[in-house]
ROSE-4610 file (N, C-alpha, C; in Angstrom, 1 decimal, always signed):
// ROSE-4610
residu = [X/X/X/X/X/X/X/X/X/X/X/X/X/X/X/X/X/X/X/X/X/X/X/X/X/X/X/X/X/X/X/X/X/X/X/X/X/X/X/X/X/X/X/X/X/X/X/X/X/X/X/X/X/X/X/X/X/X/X/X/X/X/X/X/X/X/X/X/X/X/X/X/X/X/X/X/X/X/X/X/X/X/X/X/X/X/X/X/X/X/X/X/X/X/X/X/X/X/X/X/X/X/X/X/X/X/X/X/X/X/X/X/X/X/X/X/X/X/X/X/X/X/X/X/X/X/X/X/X/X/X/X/X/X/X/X/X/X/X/X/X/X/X/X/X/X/X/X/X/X/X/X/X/X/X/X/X/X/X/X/X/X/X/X/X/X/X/X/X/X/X/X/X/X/X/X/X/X/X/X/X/X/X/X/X/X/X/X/X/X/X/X/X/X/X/X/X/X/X/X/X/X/X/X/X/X/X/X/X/X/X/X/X/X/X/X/X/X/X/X/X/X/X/X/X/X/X/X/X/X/X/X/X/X/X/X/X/X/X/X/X/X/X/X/X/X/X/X/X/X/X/X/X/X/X/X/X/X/X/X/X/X/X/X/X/X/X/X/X/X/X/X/X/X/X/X/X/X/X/X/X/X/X/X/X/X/X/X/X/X/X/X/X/X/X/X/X/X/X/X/X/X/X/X/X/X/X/X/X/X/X/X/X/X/X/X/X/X/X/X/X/X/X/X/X/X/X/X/X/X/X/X/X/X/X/X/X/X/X/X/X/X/X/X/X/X/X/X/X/X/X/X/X/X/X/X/X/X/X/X/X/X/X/X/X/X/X/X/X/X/X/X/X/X/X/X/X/X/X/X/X/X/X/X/X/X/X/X/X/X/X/X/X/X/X/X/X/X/X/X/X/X/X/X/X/X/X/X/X/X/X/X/X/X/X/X/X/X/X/X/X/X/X/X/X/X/X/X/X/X/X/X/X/X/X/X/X/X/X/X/X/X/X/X/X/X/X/X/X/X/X/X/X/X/X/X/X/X/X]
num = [1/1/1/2/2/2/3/3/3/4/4/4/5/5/5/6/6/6/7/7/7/8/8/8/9/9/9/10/10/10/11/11/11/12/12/12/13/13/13/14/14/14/15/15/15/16/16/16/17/17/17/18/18/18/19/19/19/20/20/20/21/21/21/22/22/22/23/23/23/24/24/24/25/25/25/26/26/26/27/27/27/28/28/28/29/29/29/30/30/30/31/31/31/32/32/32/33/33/33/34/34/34/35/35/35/36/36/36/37/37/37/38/38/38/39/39/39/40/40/40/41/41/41/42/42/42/43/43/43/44/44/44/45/45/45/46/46/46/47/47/47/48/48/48/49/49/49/50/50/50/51/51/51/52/52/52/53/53/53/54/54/54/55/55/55/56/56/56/57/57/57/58/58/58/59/59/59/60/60/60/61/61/61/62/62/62/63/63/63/64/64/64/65/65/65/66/66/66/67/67/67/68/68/68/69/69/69/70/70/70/71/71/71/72/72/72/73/73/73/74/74/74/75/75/75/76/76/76/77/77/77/78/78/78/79/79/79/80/80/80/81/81/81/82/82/82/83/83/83/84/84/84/85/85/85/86/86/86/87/87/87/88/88/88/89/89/89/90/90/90/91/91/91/92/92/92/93/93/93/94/94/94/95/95/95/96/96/96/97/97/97/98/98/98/99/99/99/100/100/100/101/101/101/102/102/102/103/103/103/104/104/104/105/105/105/106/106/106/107/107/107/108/108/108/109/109/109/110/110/110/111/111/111/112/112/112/113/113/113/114/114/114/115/115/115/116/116/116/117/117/117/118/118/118/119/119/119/120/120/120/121/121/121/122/122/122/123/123/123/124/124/124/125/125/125/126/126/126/127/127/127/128/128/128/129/129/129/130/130/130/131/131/131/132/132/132/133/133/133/134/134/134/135/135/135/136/136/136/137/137/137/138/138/138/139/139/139/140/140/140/141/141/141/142/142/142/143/143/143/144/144/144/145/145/145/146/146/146/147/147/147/148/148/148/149/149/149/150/150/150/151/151/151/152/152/152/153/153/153]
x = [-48.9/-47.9/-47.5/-46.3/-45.9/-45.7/-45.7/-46.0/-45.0/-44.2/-42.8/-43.2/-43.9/-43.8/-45.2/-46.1/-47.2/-47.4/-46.4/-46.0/-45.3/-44.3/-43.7/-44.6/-45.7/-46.8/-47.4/-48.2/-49.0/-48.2/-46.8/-45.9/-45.9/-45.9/-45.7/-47.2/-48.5/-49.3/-49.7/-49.3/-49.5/-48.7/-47.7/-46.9/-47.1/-48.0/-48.6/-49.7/-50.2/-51.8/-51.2/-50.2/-49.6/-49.1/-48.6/-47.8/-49.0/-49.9/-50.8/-51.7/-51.5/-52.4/-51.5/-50.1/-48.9/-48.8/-48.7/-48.4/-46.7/-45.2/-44.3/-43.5/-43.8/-43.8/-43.9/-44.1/-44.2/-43.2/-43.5/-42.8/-43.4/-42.5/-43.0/-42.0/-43.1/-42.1/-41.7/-40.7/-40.2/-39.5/-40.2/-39.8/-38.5/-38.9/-37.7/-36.4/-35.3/-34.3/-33.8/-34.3/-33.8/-33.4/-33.4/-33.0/-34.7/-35.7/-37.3/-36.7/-36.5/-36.7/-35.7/-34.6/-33.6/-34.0/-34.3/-34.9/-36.6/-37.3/-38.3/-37.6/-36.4/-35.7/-35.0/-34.5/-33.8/-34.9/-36.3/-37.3/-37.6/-37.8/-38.4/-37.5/-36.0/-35.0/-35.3/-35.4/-35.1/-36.7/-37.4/-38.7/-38.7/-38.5/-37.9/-37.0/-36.0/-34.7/-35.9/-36.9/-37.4/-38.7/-39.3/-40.3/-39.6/-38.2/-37.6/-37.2/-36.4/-36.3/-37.8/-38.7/-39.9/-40.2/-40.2/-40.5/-40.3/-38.8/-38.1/-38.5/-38.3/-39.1/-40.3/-41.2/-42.1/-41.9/-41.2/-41.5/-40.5/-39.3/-39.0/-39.5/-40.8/-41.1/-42.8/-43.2/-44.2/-43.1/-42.1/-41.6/-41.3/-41.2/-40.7/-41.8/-43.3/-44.7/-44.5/-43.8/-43.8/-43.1/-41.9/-40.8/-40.0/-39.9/-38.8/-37.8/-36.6/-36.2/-34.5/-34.7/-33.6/-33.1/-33.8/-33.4/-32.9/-32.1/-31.6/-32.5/-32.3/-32.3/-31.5/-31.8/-30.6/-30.8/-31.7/-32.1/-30.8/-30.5/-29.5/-30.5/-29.8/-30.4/-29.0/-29.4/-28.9/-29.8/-28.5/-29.1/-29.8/-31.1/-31.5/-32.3/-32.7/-32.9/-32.3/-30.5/-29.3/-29.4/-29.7/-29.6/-31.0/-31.7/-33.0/-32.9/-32.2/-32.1/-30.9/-29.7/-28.6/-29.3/-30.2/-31.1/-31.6/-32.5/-33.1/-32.7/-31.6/-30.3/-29.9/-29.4/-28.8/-29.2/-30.7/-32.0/-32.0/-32.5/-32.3/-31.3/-30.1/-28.8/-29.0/-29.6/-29.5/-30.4/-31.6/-32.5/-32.1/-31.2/-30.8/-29.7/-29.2/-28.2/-29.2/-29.9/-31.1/-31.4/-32.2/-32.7/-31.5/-30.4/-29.8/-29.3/-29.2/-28.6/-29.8/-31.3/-31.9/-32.6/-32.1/-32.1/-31.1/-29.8/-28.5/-29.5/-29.5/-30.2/-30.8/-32.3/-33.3/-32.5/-31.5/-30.8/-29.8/-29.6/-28.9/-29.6/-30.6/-31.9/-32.3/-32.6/-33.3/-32.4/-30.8/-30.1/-30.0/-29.7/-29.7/-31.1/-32.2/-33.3/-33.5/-32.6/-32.4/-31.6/-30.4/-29.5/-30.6/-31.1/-31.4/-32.2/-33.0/-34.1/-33.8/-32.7/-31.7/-31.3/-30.8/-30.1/-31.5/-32.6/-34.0/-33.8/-34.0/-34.2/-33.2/-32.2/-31.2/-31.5/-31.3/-31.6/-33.1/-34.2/-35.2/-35.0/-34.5/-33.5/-33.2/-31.7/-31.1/-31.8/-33.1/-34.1/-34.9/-35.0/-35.8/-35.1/-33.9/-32.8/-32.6/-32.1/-32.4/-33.4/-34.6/-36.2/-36.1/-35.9/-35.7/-34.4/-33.7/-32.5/-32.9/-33.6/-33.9/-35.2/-35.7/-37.3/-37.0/-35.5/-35.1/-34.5/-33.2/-33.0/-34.5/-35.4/-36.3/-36.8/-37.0/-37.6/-36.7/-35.3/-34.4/-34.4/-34.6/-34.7/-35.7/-37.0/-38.2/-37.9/-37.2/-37.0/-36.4/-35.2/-34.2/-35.4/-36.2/-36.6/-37.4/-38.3/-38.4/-38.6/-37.2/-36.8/-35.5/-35.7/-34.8/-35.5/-35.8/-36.1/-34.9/-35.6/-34.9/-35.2/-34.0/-35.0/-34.0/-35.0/-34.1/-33.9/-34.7/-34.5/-34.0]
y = [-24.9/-24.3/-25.3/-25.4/-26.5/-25.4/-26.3/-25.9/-25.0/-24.9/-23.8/-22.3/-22.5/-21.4/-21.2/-21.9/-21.4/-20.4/-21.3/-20.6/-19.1/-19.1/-17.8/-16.5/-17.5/-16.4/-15.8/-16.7/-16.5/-15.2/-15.7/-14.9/-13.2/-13.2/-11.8/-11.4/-12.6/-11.2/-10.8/-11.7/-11.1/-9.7/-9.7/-8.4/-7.4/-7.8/-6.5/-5.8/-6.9/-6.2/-5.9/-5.7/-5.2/-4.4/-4.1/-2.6/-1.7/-2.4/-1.3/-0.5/-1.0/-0.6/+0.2/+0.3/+1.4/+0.7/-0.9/-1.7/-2.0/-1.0/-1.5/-2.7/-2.6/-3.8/-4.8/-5.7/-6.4/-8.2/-9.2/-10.3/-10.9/-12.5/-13.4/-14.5/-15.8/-17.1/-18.2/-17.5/-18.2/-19.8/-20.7/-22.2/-22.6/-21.9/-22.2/-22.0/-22.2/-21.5/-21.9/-20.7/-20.4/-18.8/-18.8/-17.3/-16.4/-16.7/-16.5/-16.2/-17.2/-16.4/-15.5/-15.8/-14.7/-13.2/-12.9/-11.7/-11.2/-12.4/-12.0/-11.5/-12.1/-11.6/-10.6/-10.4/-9.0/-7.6/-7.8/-7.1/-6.7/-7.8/-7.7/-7.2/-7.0/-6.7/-5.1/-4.5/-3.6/-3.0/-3.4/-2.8/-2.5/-3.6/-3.9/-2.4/-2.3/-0.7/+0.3/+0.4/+1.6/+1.9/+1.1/+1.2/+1.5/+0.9/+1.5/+2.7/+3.3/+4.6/+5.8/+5.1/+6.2/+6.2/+4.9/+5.0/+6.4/+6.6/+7.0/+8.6/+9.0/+10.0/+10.7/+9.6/+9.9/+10.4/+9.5/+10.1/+11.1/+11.6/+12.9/+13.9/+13.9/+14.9/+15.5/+13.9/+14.4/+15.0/+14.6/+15.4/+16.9/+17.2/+18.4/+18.8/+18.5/+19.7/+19.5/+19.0/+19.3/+20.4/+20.7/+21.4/+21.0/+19.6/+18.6/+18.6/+19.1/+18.5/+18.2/+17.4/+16.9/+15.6/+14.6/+13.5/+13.5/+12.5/+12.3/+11.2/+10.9/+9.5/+8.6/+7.5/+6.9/+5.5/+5.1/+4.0/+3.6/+2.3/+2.3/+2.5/+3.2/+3.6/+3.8/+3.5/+3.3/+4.1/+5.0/+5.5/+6.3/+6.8/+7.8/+8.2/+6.7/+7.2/+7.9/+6.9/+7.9/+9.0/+9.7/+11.0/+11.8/+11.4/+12.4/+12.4/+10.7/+10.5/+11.9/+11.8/+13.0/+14.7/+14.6/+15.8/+16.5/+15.3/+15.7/+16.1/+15.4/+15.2/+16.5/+17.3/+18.5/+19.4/+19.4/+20.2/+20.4/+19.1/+19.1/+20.0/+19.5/+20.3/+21.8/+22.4/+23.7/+24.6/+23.7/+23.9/+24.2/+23.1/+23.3/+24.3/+25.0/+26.1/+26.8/+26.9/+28.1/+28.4/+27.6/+27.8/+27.9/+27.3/+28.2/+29.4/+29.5/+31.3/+32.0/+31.7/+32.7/+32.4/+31.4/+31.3/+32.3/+32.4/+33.2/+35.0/+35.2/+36.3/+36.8/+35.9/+36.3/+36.7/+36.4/+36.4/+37.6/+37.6/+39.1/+39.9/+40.5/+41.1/+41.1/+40.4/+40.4/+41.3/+41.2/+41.6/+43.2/+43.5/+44.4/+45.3/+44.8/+45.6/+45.7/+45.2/+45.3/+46.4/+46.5/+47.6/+48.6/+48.6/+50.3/+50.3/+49.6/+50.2/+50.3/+50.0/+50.8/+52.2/+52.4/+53.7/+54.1/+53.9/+54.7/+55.4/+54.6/+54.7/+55.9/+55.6/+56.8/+58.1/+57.9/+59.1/+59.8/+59.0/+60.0/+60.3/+59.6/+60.1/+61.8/+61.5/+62.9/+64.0/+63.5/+64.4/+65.4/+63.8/+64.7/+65.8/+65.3/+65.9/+67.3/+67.2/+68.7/+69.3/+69.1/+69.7/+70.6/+69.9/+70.0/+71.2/+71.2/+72.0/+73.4/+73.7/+74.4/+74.8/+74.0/+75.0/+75.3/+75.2/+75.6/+77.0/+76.9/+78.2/+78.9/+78.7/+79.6/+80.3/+79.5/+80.4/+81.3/+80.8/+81.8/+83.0/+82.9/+84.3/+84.8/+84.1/+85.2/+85.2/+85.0/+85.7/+86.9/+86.5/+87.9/+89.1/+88.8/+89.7/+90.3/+89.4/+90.3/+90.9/+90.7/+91.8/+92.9/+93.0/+93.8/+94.9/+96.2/+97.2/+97.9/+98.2/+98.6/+100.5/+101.5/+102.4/+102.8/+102.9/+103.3/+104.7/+105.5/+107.3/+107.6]
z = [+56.5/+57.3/+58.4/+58.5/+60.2/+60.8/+62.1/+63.6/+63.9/+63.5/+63.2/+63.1/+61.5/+61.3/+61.8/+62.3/+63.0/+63.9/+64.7/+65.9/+66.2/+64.5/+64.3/+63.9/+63.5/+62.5/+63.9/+64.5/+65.8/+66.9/+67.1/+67.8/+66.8/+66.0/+65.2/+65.4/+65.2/+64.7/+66.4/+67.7/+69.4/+69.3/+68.5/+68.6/+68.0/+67.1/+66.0/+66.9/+67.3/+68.5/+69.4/+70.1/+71.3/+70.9/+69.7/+69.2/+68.8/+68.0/+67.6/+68.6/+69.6/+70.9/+71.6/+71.5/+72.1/+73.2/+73.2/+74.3/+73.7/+74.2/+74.2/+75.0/+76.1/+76.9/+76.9/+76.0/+75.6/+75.9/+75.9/+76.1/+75.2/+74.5/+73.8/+74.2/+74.7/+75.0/+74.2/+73.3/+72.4/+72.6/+71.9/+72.3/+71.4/+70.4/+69.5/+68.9/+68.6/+68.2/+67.3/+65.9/+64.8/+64.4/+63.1/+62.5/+62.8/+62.9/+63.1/+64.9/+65.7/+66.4/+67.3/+66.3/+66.8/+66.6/+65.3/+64.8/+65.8/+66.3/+67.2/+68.6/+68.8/+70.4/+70.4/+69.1/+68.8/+68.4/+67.9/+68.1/+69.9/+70.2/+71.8/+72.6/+72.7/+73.6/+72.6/+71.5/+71.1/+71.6/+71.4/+72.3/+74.0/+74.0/+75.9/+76.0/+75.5/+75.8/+75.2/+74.3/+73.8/+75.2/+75.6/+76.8/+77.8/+78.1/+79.6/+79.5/+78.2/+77.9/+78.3/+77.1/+77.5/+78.9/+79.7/+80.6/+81.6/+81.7/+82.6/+81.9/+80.4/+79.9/+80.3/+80.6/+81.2/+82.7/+83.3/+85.1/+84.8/+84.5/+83.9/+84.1/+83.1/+82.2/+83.7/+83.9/+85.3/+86.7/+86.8/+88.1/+87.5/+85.9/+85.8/+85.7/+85.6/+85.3/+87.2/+88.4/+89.7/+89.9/+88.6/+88.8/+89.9/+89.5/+90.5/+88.9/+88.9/+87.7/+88.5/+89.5/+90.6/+89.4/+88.7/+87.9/+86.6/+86.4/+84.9/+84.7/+83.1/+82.6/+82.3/+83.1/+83.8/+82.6/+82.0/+81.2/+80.0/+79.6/+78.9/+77.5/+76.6/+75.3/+74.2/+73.3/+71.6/+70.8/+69.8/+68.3/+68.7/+68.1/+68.4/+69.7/+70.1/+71.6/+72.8/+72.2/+73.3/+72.8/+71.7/+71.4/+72.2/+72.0/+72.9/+74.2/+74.8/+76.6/+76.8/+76.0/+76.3/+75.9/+75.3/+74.8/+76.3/+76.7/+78.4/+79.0/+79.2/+80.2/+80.1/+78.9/+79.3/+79.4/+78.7/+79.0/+80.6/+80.9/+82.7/+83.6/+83.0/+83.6/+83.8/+81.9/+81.8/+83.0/+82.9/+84.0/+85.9/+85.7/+87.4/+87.4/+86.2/+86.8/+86.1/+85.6/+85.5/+87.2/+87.7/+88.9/+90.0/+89.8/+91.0/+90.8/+89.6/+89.5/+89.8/+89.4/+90.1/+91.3/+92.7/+93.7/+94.3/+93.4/+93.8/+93.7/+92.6/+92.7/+93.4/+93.6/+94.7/+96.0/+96.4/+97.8/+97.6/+96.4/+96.4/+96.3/+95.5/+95.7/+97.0/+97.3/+98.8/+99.5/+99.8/+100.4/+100.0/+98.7/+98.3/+98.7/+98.8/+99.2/+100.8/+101.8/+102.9/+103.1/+102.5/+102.4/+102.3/+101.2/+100.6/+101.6/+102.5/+103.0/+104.3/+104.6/+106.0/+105.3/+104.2/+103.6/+103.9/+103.1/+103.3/+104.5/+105.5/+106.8/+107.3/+107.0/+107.6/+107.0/+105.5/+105.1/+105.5/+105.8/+106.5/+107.5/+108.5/+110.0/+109.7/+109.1/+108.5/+108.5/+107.1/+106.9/+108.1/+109.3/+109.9/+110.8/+110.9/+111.9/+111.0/+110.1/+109.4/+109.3/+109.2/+109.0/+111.0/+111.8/+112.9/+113.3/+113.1/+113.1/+111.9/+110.7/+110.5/+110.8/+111.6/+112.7/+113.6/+114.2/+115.5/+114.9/+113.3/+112.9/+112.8/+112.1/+111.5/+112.8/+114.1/+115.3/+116.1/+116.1/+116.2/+115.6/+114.4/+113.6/+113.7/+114.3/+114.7/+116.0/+116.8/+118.1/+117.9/+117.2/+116.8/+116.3/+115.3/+115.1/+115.7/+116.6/+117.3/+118.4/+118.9/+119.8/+119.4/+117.8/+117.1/+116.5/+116.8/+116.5/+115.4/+114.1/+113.0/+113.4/+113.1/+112.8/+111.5/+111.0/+109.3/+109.0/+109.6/+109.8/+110.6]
């Protein structure tokens, strides 16, 4: 084998052990330029875009177990990666008008349970103001009676 393709061999199998291990990240410093190592630079830039994607996937997905879900994925992505980064993304979205409509709610609720519990309030007012006004009738009418002598014969 020449030094060529040595080189190309050696370069592939550093990338095999760095893939097998879920090491995307990966660099190789290619000395050469042929069709070998164009196809090695078009591997590594397409790894290179697939690790910045997960990357940002990942800090995502830990601010959303914070229930921070304030971020997009901002990473440039192709094929089916743009399709999962735009998946997130509108997942995300759905999420932030989830939570402001029921931020909106809670505050109407809240309001609404201020109200009733003034209405509460009055209406036991009322209550007692009536309860009061018929123990002043009820003693009235045991006054009347009695200093009212019936004679029925």
């Amino acid at each position: 084998m020449d030094c060529h393709k040595e080189r190309a061999w050696c370069t592939f199998k550093r990338l095999q052990k760095d893939l097998e291990n879920g090491n995307l990240d990966v660099n190789a410093n290619i000395g050469f330029k042929d069709e070998i190592a164009e196809v090695i630079k078009t591997m590594l830039n397409g790894l290179s875009m697939i690790s910045n994607v997960l990357g940002e996937i990942r800090k995502v997905v830990e601010n959303m177990a914070k229930l921070d879900f304030s971020e997009d994925i901002k990473a440039d992505a192709k094929g089916d990666l743009d399709v999962i980064k735009q998946g997130i993304n509108k997942a995300l979205g759905s999420l932030r008008v989830l939570l402001n409509n029921l931020a909106e709610m809670a505050i109407k609720l809240g309001s609404s349970v201020e109200e009733l519990s003034a209405t509460t309030g009055s209406i036991a007012q009322e209550n007692k103001n009536l309860n009061e006004q018929i123990s002043s009738i009820a003693s009235s009418v045991e006054e009347v009676s009695a200093t009212t002598k019936f004679d029925c014969f």
